[in-house]
C-alpha positions as CSV (number, residue, x, y, z in Angstrom):
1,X,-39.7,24.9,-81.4
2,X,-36.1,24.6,-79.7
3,X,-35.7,27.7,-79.1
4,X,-38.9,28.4,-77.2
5,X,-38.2,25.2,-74.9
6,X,-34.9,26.7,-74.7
7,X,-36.6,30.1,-73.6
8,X,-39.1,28.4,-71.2
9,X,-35.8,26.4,-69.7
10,X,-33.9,29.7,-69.2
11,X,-37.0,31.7,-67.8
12,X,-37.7,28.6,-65.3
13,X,-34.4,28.3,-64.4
14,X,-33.9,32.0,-63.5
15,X,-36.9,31.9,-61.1
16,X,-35.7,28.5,-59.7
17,X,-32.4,30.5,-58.8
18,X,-34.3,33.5,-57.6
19,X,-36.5,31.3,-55.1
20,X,-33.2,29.5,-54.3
21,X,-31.0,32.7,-53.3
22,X,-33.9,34.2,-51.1
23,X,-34.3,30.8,-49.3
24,X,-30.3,31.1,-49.4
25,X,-30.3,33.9,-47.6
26,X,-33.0,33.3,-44.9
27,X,-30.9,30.4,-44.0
28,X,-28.1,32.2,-43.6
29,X,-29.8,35.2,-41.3
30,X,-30.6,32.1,-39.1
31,X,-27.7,30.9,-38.8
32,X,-26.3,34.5,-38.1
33,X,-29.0,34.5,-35.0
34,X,-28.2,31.3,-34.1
35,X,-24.4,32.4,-33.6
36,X,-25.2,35.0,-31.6
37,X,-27.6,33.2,-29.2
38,X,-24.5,30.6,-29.1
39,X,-22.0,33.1,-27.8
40,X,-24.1,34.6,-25.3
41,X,-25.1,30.9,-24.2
42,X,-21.7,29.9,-24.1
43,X,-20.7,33.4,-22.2
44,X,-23.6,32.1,-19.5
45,X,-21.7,29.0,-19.5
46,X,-18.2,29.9,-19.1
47,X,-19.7,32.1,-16.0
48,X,-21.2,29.6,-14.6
49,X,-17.8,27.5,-14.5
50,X,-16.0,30.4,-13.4
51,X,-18.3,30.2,-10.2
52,X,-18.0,27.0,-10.1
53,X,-14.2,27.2,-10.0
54,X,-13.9,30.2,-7.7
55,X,-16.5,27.7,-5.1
56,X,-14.0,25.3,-5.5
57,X,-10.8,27.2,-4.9
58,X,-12.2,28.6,-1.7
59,X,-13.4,25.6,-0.2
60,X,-17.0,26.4,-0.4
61,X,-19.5,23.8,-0.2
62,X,-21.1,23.1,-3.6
63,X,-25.2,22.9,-3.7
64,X,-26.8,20.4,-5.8
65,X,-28.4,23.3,-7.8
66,X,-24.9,25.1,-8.8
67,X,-24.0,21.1,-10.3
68,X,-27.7,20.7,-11.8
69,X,-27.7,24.5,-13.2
70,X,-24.5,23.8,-14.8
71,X,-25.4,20.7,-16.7
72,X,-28.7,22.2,-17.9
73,X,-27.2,25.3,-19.6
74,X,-24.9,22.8,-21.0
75,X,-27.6,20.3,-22.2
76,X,-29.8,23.0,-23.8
77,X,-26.5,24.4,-25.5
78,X,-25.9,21.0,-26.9
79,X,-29.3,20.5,-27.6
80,X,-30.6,23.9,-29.5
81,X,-27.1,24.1,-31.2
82,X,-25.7,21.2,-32.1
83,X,-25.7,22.1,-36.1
84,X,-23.2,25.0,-35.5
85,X,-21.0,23.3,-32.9
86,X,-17.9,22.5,-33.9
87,X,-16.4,18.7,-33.5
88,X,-13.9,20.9,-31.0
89,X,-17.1,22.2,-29.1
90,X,-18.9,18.9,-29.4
91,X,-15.9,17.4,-27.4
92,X,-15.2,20.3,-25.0
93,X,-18.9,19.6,-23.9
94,X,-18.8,16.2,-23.8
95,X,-15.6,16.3,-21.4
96,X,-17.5,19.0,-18.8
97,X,-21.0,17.0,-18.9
98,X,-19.3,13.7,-18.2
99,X,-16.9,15.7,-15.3
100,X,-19.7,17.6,-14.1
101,X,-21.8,14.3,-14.1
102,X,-19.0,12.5,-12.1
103,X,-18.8,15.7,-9.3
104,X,-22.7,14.9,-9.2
105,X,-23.0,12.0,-8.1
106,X,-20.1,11.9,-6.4
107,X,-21.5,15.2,-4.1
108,X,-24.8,13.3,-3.8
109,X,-22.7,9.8,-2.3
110,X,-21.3,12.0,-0.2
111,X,-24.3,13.6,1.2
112,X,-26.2,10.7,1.9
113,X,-23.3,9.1,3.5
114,X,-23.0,12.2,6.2
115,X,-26.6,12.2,6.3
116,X,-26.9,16.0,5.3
117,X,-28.1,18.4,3.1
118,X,-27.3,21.9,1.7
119,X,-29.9,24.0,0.8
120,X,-29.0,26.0,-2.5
């Protein structure tokens, strides 16, 4: 009688592991996708800067859609990968949302108080 719970245990906890190393793995495949969509988000991103930087260091004038392009790559970064962010990522984007946030509204104030607007 033991043994045979013992052999029902053993055979149940065999399949448990077998379901449990396929889900196991699916996961991880995800998560290898999701890595990959990351770094070619954060290569949009970093592009992105990099134009806004070169606009900057020339003394071009900066359209409200280079500023609200900018923070929406970096929202939807934040928002479809924020389980594989690192706290050093988390803060990095926290520090150019709230910077590009400030140049925002800052640009905007600006506008309205010469009473113009750039097309972009």
């Amino acid at each position: 009688m033991l043994g045979t719970l013992a052999d029902i245990v053993g055979i149940l906890s065999f399949i448990l592991t077998i379901i449990l190393l396929v889900r196991s793995e699916r996961l991880r495949n995800e998560i290898v996708s999701q890595k990959i969509d990351y770094r070619n988000q954060q290569t949009k991103i970093v592009d992105r800067l990099t134009e806004l930087r070169s606009c900057l260091q020339n003394n071009e004038p900066l359209s409200v859609k280079t500023i609200s392009g900018i923070r929406l790559e970096l929202y939807q970064c934040d928002i479809s990968f924020q389980h594989i962010l690192s706290s050093r990522d988390k803060k990095i984007l926290r520090k150019i949302k709230e910077t590009t946030f400030k140049q925002a509204r800052l640009f905007v104030r600006t506008l309205f108080q010469n009473g113009g607007i750039i097309n972009g």
